[in-house]
mmJSON file of the N, C-alpha and C atoms, coordinates in Angstrom:
{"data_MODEL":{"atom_site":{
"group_PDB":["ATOM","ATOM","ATOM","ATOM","ATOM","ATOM","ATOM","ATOM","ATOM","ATOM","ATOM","ATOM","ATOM","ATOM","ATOM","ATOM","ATOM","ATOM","ATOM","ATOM","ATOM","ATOM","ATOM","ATOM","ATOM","ATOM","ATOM","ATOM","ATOM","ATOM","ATOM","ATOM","ATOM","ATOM","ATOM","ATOM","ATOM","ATOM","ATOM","ATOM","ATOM","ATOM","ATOM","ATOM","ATOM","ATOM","ATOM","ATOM","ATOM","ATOM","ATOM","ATOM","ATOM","ATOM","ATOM","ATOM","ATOM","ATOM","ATOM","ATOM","ATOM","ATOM","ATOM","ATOM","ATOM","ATOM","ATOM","ATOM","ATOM","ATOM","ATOM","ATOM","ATOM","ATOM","ATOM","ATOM","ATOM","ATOM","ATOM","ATOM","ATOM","ATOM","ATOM","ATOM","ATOM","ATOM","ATOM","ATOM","ATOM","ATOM","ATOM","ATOM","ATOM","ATOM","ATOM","ATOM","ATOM","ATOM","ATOM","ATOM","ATOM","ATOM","ATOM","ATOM","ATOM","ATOM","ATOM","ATOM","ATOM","ATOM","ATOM","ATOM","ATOM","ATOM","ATOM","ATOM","ATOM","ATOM","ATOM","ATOM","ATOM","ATOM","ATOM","ATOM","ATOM","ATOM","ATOM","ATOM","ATOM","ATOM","ATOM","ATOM","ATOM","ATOM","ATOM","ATOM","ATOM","ATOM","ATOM","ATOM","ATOM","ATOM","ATOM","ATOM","ATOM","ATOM","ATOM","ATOM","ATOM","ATOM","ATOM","ATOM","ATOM","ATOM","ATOM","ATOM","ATOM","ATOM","ATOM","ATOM","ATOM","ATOM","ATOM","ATOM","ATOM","ATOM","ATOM","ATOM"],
"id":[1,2,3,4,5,6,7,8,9,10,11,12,13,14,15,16,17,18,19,20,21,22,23,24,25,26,27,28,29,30,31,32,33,34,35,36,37,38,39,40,41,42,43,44,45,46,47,48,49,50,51,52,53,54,55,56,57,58,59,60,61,62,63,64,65,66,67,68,69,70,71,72,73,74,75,76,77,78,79,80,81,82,83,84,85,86,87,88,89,90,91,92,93,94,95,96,97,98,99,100,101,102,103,104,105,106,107,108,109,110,111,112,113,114,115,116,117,118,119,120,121,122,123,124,125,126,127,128,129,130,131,132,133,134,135,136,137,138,139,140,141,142,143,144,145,146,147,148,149,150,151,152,153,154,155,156,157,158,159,160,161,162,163,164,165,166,167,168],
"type_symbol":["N","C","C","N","C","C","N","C","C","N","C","C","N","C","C","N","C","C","N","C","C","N","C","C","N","C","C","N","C","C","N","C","C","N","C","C","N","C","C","N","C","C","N","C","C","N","C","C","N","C","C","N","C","C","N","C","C","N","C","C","N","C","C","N","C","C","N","C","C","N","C","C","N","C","C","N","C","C","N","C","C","N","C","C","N","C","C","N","C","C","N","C","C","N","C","C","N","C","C","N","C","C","N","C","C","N","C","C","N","C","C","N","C","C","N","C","C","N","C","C","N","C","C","N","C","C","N","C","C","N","C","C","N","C","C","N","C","C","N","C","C","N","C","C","N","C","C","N","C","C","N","C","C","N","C","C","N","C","C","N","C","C","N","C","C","N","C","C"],
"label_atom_id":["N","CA","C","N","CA","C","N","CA","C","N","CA","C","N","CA","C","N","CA","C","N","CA","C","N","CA","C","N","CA","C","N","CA","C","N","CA","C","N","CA","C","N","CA","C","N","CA","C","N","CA","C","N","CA","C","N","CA","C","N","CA","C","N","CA","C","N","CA","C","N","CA","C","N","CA","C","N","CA","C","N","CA","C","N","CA","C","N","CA","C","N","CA","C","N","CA","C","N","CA","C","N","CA","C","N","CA","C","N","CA","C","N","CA","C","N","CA","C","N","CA","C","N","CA","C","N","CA","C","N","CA","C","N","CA","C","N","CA","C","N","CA","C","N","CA","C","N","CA","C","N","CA","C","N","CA","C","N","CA","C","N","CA","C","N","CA","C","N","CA","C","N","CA","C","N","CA","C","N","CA","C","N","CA","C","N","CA","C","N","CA","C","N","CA","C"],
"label_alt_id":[null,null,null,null,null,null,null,null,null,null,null,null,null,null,null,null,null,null,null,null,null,null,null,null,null,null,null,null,null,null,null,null,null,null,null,null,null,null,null,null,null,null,null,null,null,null,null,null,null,null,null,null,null,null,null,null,null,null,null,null,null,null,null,null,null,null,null,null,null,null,null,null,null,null,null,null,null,null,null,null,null,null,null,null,null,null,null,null,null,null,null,null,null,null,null,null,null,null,null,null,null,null,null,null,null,null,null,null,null,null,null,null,null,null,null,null,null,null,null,null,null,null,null,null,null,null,null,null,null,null,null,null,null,null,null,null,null,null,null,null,null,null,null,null,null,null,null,null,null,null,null,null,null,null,null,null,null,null,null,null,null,null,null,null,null,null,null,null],
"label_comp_id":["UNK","UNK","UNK","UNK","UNK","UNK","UNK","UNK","UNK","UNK","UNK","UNK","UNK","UNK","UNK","UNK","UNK","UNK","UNK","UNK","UNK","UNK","UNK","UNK","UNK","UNK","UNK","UNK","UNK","UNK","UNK","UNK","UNK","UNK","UNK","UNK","UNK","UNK","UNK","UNK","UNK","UNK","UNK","UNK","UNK","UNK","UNK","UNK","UNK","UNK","UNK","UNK","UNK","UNK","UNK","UNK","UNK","UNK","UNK","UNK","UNK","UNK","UNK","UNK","UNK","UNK","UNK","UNK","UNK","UNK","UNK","UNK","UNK","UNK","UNK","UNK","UNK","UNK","UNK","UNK","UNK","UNK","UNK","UNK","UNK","UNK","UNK","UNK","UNK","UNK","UNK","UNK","UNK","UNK","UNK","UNK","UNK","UNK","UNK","UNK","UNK","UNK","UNK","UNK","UNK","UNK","UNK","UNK","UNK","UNK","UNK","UNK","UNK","UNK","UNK","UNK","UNK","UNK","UNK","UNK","UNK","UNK","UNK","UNK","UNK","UNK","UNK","UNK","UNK","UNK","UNK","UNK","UNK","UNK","UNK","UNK","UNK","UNK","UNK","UNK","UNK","UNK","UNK","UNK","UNK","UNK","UNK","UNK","UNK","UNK","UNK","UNK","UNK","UNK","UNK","UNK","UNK","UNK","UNK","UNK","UNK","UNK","UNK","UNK","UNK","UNK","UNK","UNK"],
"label_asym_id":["A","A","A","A","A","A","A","A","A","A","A","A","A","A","A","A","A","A","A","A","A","A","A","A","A","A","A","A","A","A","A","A","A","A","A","A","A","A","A","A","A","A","A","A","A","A","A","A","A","A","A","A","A","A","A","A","A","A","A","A","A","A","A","A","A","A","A","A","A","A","A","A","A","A","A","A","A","A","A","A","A","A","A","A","A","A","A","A","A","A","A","A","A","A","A","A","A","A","A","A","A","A","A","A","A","A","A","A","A","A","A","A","A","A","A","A","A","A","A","A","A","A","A","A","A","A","A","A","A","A","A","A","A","A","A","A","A","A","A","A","A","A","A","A","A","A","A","A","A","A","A","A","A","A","A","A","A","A","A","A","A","A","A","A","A","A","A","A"],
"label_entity_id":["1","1","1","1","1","1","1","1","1","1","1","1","1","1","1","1","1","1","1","1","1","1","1","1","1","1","1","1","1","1","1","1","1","1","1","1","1","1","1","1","1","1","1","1","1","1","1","1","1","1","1","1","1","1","1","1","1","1","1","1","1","1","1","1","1","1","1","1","1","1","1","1","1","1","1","1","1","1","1","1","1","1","1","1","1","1","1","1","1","1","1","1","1","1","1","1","1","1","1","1","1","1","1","1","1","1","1","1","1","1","1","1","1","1","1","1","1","1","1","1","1","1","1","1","1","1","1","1","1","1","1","1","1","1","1","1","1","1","1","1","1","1","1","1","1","1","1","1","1","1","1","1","1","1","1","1","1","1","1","1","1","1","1","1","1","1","1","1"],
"label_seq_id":[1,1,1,2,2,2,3,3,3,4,4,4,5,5,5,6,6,6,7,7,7,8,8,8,9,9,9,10,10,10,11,11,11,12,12,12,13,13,13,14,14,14,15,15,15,16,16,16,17,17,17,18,18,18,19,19,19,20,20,20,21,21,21,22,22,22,23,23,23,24,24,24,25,25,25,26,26,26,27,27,27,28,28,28,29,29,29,30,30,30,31,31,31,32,32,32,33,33,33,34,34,34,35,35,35,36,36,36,37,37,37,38,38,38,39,39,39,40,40,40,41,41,41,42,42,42,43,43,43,44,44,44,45,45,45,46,46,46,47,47,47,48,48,48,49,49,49,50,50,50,51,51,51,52,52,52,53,53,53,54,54,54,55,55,55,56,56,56],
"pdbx_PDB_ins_code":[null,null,null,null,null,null,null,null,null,null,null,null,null,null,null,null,null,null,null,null,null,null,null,null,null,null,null,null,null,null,null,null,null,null,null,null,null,null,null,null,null,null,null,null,null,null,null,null,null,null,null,null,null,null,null,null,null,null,null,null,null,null,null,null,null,null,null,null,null,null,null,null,null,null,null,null,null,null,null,null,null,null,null,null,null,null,null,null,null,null,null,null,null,null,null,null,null,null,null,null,null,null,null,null,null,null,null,null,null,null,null,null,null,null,null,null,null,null,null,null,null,null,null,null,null,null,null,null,null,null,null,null,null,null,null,null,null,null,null,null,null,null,null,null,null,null,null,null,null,null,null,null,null,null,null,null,null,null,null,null,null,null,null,null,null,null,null,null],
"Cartn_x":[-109.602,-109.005,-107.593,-107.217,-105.972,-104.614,-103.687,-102.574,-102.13,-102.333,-101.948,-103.005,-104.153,-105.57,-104.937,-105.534,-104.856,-103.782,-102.614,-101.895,-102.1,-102.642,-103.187,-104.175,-104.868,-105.991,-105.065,-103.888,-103.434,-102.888,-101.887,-101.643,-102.51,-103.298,-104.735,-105.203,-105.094,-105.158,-104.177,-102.736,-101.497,-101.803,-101.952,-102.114,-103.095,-104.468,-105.38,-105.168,-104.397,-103.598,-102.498,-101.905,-101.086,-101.694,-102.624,-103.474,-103.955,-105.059,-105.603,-104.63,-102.991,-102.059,-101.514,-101.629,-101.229,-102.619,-103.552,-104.775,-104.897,-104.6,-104.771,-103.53,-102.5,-100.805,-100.997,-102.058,-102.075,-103.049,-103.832,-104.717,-104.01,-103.013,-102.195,-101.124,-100.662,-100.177,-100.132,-101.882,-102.32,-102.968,-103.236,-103.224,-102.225,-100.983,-99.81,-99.534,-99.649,-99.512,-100.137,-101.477,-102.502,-101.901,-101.87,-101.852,-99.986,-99.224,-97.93,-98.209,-99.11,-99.251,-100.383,-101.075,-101.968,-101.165,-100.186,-98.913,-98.473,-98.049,-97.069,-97.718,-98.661,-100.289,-100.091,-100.553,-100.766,-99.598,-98.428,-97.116,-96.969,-97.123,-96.933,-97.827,-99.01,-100.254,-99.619,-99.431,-98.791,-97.436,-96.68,-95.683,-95.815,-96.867,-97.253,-98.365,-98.967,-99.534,-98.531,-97.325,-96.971,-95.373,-95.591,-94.73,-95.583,-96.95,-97.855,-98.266,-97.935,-98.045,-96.891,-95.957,-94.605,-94.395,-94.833,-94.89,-95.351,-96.587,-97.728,-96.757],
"Cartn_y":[60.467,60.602,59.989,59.036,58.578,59.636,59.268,60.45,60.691,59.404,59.675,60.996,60.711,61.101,62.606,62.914,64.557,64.868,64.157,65.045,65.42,64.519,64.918,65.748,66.085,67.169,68.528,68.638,69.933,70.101,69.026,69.427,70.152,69.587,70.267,71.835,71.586,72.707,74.346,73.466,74.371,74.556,73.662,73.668,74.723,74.717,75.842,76.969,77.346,78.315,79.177,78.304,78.823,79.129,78.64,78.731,79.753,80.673,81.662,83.087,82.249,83.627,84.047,83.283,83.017,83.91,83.929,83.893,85.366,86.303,87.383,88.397,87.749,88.219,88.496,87.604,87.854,89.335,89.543,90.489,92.078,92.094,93.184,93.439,92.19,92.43,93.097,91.762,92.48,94.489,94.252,95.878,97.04,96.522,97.642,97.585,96.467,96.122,97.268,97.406,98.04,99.801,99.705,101.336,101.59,101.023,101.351,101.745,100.724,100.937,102.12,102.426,104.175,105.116,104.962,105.8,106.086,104.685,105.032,106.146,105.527,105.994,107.603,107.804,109.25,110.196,109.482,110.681,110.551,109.559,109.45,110.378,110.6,111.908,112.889,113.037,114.558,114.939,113.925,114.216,114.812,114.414,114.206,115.754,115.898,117.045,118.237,118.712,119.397,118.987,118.459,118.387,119.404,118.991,119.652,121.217,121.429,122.67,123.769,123.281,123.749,123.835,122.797,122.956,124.653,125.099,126.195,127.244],
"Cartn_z":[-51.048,-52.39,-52.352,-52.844,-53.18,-53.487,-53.435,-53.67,-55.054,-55.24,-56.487,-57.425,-57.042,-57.386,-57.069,-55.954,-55.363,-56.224,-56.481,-57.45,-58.262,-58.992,-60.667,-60.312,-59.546,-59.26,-58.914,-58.252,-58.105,-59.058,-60.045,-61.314,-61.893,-62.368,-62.966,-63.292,-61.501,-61.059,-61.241,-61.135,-61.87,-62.961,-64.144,-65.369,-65.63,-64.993,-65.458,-65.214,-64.04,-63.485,-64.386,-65.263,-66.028,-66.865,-67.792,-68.986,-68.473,-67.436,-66.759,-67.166,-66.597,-66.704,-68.025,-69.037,-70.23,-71.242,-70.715,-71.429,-71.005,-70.037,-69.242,-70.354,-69.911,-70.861,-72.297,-73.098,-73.939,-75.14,-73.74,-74.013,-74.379,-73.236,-72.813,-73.954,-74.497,-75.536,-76.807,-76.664,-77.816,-77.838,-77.024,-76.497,-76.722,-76.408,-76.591,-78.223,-78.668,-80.398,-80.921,-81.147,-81.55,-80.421,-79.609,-79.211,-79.618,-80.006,-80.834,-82.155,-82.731,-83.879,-84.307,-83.341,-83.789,-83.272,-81.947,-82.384,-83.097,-83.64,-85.106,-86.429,-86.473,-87.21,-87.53,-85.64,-85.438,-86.168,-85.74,-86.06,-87.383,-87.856,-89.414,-90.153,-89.581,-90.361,-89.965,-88.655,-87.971,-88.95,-89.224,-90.431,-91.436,-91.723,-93.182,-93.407,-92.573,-92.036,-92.114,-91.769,-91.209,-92.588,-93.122,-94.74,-95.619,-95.217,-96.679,-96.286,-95.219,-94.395,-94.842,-94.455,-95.16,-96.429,-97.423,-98.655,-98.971,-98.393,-98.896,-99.022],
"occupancy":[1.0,1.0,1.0,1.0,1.0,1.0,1.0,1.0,1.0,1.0,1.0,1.0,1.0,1.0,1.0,1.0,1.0,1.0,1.0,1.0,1.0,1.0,1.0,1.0,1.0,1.0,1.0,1.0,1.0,1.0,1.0,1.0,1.0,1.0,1.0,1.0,1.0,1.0,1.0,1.0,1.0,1.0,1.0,1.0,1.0,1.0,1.0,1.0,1.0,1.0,1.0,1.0,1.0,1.0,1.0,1.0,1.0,1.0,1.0,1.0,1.0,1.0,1.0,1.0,1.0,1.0,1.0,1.0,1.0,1.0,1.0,1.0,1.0,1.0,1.0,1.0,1.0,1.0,1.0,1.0,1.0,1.0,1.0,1.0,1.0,1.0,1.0,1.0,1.0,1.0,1.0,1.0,1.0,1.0,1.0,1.0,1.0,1.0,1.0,1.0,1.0,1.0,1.0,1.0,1.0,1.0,1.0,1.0,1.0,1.0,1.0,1.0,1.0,1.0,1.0,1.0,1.0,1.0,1.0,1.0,1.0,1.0,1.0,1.0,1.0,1.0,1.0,1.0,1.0,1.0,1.0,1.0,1.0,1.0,1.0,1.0,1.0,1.0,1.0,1.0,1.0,1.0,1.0,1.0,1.0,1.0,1.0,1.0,1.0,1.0,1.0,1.0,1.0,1.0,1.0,1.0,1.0,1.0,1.0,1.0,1.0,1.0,1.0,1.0,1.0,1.0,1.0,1.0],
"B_iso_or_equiv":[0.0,0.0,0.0,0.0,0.0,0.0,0.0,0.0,0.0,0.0,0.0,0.0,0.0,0.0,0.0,0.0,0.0,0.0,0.0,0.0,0.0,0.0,0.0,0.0,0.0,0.0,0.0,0.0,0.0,0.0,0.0,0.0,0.0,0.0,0.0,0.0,0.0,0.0,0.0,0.0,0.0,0.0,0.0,0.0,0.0,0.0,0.0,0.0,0.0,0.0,0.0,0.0,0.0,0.0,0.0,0.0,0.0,0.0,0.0,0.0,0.0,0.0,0.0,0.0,0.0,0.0,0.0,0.0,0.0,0.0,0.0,0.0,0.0,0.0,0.0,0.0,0.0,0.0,0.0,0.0,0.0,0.0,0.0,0.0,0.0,0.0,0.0,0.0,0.0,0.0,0.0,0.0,0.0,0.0,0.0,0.0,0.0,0.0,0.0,0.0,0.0,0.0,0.0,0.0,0.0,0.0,0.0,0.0,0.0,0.0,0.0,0.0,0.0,0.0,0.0,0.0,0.0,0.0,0.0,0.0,0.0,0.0,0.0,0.0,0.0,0.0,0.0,0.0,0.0,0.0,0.0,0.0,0.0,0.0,0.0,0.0,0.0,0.0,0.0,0.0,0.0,0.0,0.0,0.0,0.0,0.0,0.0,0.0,0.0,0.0,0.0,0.0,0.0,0.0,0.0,0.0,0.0,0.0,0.0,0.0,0.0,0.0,0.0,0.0,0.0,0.0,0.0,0.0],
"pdbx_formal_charge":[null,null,null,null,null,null,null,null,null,null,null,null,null,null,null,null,null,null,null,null,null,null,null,null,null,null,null,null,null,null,null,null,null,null,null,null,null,null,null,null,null,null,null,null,null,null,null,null,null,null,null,null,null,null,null,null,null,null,null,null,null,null,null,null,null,null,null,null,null,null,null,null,null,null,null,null,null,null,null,null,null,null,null,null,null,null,null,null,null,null,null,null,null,null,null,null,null,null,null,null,null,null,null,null,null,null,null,null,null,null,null,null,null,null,null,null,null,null,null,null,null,null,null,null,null,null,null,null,null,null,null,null,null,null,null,null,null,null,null,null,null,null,null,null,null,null,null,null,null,null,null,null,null,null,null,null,null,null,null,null,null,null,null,null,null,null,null,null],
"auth_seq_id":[1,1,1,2,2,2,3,3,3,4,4,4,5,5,5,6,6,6,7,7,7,8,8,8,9,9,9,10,10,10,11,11,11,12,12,12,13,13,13,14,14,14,15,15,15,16,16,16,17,17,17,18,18,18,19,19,19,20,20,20,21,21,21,22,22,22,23,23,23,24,24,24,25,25,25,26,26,26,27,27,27,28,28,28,29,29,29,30,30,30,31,31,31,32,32,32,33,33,33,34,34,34,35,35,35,36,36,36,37,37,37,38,38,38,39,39,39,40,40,40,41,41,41,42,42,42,43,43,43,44,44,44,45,45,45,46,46,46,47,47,47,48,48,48,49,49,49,50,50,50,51,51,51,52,52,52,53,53,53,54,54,54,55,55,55,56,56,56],
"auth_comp_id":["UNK","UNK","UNK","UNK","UNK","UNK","UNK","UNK","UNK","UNK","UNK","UNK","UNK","UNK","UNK","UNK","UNK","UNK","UNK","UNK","UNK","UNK","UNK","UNK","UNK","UNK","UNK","UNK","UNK","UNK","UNK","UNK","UNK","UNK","UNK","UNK","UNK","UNK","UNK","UNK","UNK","UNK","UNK","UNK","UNK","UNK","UNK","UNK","UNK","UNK","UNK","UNK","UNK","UNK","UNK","UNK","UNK","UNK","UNK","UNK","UNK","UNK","UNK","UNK","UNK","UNK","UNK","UNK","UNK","UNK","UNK","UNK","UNK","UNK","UNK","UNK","UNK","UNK","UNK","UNK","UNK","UNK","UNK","UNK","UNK","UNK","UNK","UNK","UNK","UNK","UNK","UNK","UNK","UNK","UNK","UNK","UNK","UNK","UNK","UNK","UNK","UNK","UNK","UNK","UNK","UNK","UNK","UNK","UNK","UNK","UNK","UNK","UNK","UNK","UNK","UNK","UNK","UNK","UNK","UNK","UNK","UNK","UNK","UNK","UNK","UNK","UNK","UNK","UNK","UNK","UNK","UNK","UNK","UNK","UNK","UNK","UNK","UNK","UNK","UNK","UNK","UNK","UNK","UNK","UNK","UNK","UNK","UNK","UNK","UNK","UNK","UNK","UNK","UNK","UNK","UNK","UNK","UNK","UNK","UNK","UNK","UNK","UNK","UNK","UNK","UNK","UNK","UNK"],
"auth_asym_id":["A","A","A","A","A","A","A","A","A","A","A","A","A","A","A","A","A","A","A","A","A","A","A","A","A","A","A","A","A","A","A","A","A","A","A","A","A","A","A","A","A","A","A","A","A","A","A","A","A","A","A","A","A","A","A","A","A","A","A","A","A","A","A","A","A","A","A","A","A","A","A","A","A","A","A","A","A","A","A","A","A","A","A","A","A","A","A","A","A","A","A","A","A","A","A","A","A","A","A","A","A","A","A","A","A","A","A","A","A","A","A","A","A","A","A","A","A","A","A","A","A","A","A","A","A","A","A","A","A","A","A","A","A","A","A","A","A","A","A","A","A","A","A","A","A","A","A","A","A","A","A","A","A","A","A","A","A","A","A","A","A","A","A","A","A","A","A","A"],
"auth_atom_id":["N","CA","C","N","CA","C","N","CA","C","N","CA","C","N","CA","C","N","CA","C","N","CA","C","N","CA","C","N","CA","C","N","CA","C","N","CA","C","N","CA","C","N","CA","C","N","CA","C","N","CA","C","N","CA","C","N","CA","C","N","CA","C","N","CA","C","N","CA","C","N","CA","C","N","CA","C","N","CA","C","N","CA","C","N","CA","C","N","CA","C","N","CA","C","N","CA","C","N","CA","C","N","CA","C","N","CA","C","N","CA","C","N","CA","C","N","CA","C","N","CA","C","N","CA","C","N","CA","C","N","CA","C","N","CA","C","N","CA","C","N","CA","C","N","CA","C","N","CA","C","N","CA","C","N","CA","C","N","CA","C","N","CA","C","N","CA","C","N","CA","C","N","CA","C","N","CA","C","N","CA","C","N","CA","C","N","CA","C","N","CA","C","N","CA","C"],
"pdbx_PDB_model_num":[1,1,1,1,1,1,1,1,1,1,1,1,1,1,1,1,1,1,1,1,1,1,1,1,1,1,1,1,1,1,1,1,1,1,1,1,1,1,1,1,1,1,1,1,1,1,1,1,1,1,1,1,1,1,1,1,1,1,1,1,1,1,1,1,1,1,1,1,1,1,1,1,1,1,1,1,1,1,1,1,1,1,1,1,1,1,1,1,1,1,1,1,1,1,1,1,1,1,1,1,1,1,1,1,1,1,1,1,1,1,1,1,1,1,1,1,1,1,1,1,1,1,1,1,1,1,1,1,1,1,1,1,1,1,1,1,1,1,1,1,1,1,1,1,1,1,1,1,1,1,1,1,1,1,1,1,1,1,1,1,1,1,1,1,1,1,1,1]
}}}
């Protein structure tokens, strides 16, 4: 394999590597998004719960 060749093959290789770690990162994200936001969710009923409770 030429050198030049081999490089552009480990490039490649980096490149998919990053795309792999990029593609993994983004899952997790989207993960904490969604479990902040039924946090948020939850306490906002539990609020709201416990307003109309007190009201009685």
């Amino acid at each position: 394999m030429p050198a030049s060749l081999a490089h552009f093959h480990q490039h490649i290789g980096m490149m998919g590597k990053k795309v792999d770690e990029t593609a993994e990162a983004i899952p997790n994200t989207a993960k904490e998004v969604l479990i902040n936001i039924l946090n948020f969710v939850t306490s906002v009923v539990k609020e709201l719960g416990e307003r109309e409770q007190s009201r009685e």
